[in-house]
C-alpha positions in Angstrom: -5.2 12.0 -8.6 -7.6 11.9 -5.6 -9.2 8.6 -4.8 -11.2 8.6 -1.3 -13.1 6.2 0.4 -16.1 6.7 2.8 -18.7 4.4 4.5 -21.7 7.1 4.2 -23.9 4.9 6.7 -27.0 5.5 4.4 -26.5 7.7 1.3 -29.9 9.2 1.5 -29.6 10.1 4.7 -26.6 11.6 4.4 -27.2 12.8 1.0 -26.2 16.6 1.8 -23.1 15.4 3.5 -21.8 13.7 0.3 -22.9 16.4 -2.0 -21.1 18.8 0.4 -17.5 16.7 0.6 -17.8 15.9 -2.7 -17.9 19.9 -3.8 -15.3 20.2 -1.5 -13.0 17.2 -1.9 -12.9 17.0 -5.9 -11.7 13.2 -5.6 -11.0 11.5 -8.6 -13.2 8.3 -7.4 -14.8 7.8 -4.1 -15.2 5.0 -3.3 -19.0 4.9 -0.6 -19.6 1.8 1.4 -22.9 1.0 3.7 -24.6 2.8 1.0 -27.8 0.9 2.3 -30.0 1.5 -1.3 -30.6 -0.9 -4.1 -29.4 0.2 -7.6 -32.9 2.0 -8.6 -33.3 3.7 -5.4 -29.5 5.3 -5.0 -30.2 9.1 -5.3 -28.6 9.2 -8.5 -30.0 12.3 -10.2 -29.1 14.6 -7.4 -24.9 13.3 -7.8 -25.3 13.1 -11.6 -26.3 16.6 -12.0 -23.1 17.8 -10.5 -21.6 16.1 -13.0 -20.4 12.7 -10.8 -20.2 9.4 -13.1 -22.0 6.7 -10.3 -21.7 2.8 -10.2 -23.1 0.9 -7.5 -24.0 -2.4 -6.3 -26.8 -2.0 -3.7 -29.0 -4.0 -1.7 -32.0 -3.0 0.5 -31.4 -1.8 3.6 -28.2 -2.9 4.5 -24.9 -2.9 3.1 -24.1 -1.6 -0.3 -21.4 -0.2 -1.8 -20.9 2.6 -4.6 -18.0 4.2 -6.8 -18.5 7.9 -7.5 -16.1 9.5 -9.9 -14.9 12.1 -12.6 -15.0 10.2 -15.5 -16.6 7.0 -16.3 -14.7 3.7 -15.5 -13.3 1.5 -18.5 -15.2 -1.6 -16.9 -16.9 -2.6 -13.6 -17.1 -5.9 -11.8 -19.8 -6.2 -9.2 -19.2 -8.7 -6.1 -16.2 -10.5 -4.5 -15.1 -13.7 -6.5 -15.3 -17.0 -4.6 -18.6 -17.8 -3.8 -21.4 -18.0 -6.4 -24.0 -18.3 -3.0 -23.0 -15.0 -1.3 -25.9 -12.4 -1.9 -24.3 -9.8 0.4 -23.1 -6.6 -1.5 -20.1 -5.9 -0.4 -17.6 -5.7 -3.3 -17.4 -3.5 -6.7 -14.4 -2.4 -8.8 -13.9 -0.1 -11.4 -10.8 0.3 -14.4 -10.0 3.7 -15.3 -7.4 5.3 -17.3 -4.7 7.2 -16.2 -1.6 8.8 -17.5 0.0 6.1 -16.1 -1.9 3.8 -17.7 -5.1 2.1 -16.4 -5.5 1.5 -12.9 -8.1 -0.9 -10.2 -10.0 0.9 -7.9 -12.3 -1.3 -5.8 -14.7 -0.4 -2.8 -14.8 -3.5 -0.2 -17.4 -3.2 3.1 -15.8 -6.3 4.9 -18.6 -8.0 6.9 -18.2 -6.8 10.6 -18.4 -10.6 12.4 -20.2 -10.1 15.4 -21.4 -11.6 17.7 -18.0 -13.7 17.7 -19.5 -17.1 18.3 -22.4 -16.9 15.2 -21.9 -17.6 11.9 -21.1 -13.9 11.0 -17.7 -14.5 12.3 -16.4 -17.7 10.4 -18.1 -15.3 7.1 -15.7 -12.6 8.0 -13.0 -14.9 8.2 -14.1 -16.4 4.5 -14.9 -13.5 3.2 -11.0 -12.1 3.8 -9.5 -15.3 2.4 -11.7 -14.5 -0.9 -10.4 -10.8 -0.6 -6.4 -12.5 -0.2 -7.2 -14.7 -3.4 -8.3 -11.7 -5.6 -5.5 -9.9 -4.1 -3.1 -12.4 -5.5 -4.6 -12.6 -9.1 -4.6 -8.6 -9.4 -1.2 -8.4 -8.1 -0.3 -11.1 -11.2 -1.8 -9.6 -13.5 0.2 -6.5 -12.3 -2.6 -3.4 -13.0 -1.9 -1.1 -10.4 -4.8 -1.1 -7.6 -6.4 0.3 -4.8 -8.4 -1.6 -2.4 -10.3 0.7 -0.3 -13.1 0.4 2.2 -14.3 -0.2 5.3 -12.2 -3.2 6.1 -13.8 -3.4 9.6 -10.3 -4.8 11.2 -8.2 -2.6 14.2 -5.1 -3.6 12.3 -3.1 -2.8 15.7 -3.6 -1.5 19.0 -2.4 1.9 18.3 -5.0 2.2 15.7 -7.7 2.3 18.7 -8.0 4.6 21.4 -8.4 2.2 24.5 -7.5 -1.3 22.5 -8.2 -3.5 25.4 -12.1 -2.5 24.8 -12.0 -4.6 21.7 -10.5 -7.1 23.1 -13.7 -9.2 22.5 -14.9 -8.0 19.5 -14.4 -9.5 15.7 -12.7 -6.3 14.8 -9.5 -7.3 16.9 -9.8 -10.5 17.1 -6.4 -12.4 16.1 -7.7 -14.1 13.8 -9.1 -10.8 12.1 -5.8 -9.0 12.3 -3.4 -12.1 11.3 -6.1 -11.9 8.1 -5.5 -8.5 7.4 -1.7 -9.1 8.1 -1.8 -11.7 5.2 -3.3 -9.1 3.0 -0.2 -7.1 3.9 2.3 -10.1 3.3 1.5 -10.3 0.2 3.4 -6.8 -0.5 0.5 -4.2 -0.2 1.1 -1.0 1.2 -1.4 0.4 4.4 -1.4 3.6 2.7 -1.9 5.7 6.0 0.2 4.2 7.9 3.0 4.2 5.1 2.7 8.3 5.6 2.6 8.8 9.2 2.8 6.8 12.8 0.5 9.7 14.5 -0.9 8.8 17.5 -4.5 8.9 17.5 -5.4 8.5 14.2 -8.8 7.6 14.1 -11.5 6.8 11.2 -14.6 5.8 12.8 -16.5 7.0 16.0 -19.1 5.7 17.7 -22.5 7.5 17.7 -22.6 6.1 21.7 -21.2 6.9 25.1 -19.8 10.5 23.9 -17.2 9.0 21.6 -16.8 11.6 19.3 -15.8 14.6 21.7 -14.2 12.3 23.7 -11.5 11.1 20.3 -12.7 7.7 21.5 -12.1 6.5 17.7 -10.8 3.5 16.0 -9.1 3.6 12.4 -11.3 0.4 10.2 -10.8 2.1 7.2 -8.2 1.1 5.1 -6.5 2.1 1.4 -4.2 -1.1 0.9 -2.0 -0.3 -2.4 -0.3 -2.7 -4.9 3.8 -2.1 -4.2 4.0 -0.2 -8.0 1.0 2.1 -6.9 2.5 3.1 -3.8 5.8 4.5 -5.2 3.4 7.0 -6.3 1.7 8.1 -3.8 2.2 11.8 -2.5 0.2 11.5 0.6 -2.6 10.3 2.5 -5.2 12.9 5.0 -8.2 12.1 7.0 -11.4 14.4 6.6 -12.3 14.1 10.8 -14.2 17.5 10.0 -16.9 15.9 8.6 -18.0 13.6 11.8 -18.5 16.9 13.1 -21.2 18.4 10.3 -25.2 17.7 10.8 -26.1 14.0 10.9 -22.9 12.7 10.4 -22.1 8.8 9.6 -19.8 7.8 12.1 -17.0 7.1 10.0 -15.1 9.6 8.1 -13.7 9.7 4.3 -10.4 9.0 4.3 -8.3 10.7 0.6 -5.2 9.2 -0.9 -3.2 11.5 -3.6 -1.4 9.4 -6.0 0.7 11.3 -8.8 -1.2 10.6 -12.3 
């Protein structure tokens, strides 16, 4: 079983992209972030005629998120629990059956924070806690899950080409990275990183300053796995071909195999 996660940085725009990785990938469910379309604009028939089940949970503009997949989910929940005032997409999940039984799949776009000293970055810092709490109540009600997504958090400073750039940014700030660390205490498994220590293992590039032929990459996007999910997994790869294709986003999908 194939379950990916991409943040497309504007589905229309990078409509041909998708159609193109999807063709090629075959995942199971992909799971899009920065999908930047509200439900009735999301270029549904042209994925749907391919034969791709869609769920999203857009809003205009900006943000967004999206599960594309094989076969329809049991059940979908749109938006992170914990605050009844947030209006930000940023959150959906999906149940689908397996021959292991069911299993969570959710697509998370964690809000960048930046500037550091505005309001964005204290909703960063909320916005994770709410991500630890549904964490624990998934882990007790032990489904097996996936929470994938653009996490927007350089968990270490391995996971950036030259780390002391982001030394003030909120994607490495310590109080982003002990977050994400909390996530991790609580038994989940950093898929990638529980399949290789490469160096240079990048996810995202920077459309500025020459980043992309100069590997100047950071890795923000994350597949954190429940501890009975991960026994399964078979292996983890990074599709860094596709940064390269015509108008790419600047992140790339990255594709977790998990045996079914």
């Amino acid at each position: 079983m194939l379950v990916a996660t991409w943040n497309i940085n504007g589905v229309k725009a990078r409509l041909d992209a998708l159609l193109q990785w999807l063709d090629e990938c075959q995942p199971d469910v992909a799971c899009l972030q920065e999908i930047k379309s509200v439900d009735e604009a999301f270029p549904r028939a042209e994925i749907e005629a391919r034969g791709w089940q869609i769920e999203t949970h857009g809003q205009k503009g900006f943000n967004g998120v999206a599960l594309v997949s094989k076969t329809p989910a049991l059940s979908i929940e749109r938006g992170l629990a914990g605050d009844e005032t947030d209006e930000q997409a940023r959150f959906i999940s999906g149940l689908w059956s397996t021959s292991r039984g069911p299993i969570r799949i959710a697509s998370l776009y964690l809000p960048n924070g930046n500037p550091v000293g505005t309001e964005k970055f204290p909703y960063k810092l909320r916005w994770m806690e709410r991500l630890e709490r549904t964490a624990r109540q998934w882990l007790a009600e032990e489904t097996p899950f996936v929470l994938a997504g653009d996490y927007n958090v350089i968990p270490q400073p391995e996971d950036a080409k030259n780390a002391a750039d982001w030394l003030g940014d909120a994607l490495y700030q310590p109080e982003s990275r002990a977050a994400y660390r909390r996530l991790m205490n609580l038994g989940l498994v950093d898929a990638l990183r529980a399949t290789t220590d490469r160096a240079q293992t990048y996810t995202f590039w920077d459309y500025q300053a020459g980043a992309w032929p100069k590997n100047n990459g950071i890795r923000i996007d994350h597949m954190l796995l429940s501890p009975e999910l991960s026994a399964a997994m078979k292996g983890v790869r990074i599709d860094k071909y596709v940064r390269a294709c015509e108008k790419p986003s600047d992140h790339v999908p990255v594709v977790l195999n998990i045996e079914d």
